[in-house]
Legacy VTK file of the C-alpha trace (Angstrom):
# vtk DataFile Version 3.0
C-alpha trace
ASCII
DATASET POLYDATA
POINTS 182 float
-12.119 -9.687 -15.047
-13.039 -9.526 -11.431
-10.592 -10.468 -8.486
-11.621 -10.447 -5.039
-9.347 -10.108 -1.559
-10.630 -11.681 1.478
-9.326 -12.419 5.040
-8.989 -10.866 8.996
-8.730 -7.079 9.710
-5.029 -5.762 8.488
-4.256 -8.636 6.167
-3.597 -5.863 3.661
-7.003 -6.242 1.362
-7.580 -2.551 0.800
-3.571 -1.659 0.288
-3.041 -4.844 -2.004
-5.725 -4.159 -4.003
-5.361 -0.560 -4.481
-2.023 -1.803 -5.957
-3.196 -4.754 -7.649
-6.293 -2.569 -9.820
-3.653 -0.215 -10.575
-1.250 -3.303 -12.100
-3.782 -4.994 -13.827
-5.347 -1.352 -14.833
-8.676 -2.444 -13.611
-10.969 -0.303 -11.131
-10.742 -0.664 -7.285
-13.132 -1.217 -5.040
-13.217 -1.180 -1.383
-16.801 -2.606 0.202
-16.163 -0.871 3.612
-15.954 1.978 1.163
-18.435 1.932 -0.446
-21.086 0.940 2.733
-19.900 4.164 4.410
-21.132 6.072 1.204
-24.135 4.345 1.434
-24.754 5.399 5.454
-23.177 8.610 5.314
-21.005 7.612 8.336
-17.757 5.630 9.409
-18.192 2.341 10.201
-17.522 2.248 13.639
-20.425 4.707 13.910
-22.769 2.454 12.496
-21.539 -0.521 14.265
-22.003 1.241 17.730
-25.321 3.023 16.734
-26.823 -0.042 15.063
-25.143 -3.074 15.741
-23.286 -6.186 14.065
-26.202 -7.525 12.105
-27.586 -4.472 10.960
-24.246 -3.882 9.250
-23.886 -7.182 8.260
-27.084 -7.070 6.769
-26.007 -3.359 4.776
-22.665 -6.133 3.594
-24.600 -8.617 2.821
-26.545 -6.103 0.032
-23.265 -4.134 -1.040
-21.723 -7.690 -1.995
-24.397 -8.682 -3.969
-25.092 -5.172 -5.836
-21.395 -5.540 -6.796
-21.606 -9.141 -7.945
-24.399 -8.143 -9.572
-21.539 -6.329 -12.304
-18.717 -8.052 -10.784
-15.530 -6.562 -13.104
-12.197 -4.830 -11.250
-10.552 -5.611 -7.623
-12.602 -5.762 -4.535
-11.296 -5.478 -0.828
-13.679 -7.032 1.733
-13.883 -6.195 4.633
-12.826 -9.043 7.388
-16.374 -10.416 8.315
-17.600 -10.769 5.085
-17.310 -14.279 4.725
-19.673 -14.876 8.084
-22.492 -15.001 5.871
-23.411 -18.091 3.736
-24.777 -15.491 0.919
-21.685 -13.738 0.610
-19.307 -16.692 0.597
-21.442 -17.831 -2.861
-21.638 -14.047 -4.465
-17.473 -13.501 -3.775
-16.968 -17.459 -5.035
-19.340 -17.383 -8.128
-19.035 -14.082 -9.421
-14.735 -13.328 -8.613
-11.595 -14.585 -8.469
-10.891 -14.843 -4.775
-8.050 -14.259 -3.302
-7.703 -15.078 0.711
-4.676 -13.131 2.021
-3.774 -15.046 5.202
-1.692 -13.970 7.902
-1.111 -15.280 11.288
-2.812 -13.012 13.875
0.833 -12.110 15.702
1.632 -10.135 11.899
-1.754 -8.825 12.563
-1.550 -7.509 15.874
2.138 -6.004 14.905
0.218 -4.214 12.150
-3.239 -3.050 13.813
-1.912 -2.518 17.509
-2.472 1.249 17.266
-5.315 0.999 15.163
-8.849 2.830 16.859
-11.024 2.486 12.982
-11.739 -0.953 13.401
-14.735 -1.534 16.135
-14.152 -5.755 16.648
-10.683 -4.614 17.827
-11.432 -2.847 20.469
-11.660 -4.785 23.403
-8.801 -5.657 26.186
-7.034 -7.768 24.803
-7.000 -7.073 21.040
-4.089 -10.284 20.154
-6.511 -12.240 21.860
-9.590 -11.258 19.727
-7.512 -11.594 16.350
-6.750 -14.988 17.947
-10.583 -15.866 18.022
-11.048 -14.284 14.661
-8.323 -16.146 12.965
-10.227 -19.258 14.555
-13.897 -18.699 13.671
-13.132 -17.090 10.167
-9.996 -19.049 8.945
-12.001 -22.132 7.224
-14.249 -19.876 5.650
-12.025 -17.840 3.648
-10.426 -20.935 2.699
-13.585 -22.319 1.341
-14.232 -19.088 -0.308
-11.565 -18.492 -2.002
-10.148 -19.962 -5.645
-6.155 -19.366 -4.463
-4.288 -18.258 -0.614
-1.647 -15.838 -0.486
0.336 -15.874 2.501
1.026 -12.726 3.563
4.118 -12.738 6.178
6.279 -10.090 5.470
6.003 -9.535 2.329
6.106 -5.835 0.642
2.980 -4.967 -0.885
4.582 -4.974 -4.447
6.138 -8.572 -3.618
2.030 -9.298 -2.605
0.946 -8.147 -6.105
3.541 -10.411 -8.166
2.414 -13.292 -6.115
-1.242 -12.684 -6.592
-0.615 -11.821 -10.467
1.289 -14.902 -11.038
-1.590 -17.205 -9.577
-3.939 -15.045 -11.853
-2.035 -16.159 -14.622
-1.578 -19.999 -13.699
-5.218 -19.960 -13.399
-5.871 -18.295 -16.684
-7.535 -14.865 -15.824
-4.317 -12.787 -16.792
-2.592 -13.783 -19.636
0.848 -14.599 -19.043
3.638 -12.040 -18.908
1.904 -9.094 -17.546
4.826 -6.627 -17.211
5.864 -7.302 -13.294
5.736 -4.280 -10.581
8.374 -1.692 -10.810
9.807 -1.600 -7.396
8.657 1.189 -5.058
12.151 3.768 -4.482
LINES 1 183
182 0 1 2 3 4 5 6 7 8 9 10 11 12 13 14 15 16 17 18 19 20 21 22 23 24 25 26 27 28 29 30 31 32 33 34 35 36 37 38 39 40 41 42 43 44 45 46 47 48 49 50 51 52 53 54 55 56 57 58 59 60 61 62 63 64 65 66 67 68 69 70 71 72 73 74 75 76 77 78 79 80 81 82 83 84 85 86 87 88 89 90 91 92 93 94 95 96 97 98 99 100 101 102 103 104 105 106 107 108 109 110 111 112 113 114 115 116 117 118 119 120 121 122 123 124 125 126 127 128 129 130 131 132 133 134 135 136 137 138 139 140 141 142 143 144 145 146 147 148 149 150 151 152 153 154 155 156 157 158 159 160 161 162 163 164 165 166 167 168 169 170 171 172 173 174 175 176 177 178 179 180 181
């Protein structure tokens, strides 16, 4: 089985499906991860040092190496859907799940965030504004289901996202739900 998370920068991809890998006892993994084992640097490094489509070009080959034996939960990062390549891997090869948020629950969660290089700029509520805009119609084509995220605990997240597994057949029906967090 392979599930995959997609949408903006704090929607809760790498959290959720930490949690989510851990319910369905299937392995995690987080592409911004696993690009800054491949570079041997953060991102934000690489994005200063080398620029957006050099990185996007690094995504574009992490995506399709991990297609390429597609099983577990994958976290995204937020600009992976930009490219037409990526959209088809995610769509063909997972389950995709677009966790979608309005960019004011964004900006409550990310305001004090420095890791993440498209949000810093003057006027970061602004930016996730634009983001939501350009990026919003492409997770929606790539994914199979959309999970609103609001306020929802993580744990609430997970039931959500295992019950549309199951209406859609991946998990079978009944997994044992989440035991709530103390």
């Amino acid at each position: 089985m392979a599930v995959a998370l997609v949408g903006l920068p704090g929607a809760g991809k790498s959290a959720v499906g930490r949690r989510l890998g851990v319910r369905l006892d299937l392995p995690f993994v987080d592409t911004d991860h696993v690009i800054e084992q491949r570079i041997g640097c953060s991102i934000r490094d690489y994005f200063d040092r080398e620029g957006e489509t050099a990185f996007r070009d690094l995504e574009e080959s992490v995506i399709a190496d991990l297609a390429a034996n597609a099983h577990g939960v994958l976290a995204t990062g937020g600009g992976a859907v930009l490219r037409a390549a990526n959209r088809k891997q995610l769509r063909d090869h997972f389950h995709v799940i677009y966790l979608r948020s309005s960019p004011e629950d964004l900006f409550r969660r990310l305001r004090h965030d420095v890791k993440r290089p498209l949000l810093q700029v003057a006027d970061p509520l602004g930016r996730l504004r634009e983001l939501h805009d350009a990026r919003d119609l492409l997770y929606r084509e790539t994914a199979h289901d959309v999970v609103d995220t609001g306020r929802p605990s993580i744990a609430m997240l997970v039931n959500i996202i295992v019950m549309q597994l199951e209406l859609a057949g991946i998990v079978a029906p009944g997994s044992r739900p989440e035991e709530p967090t103390p």
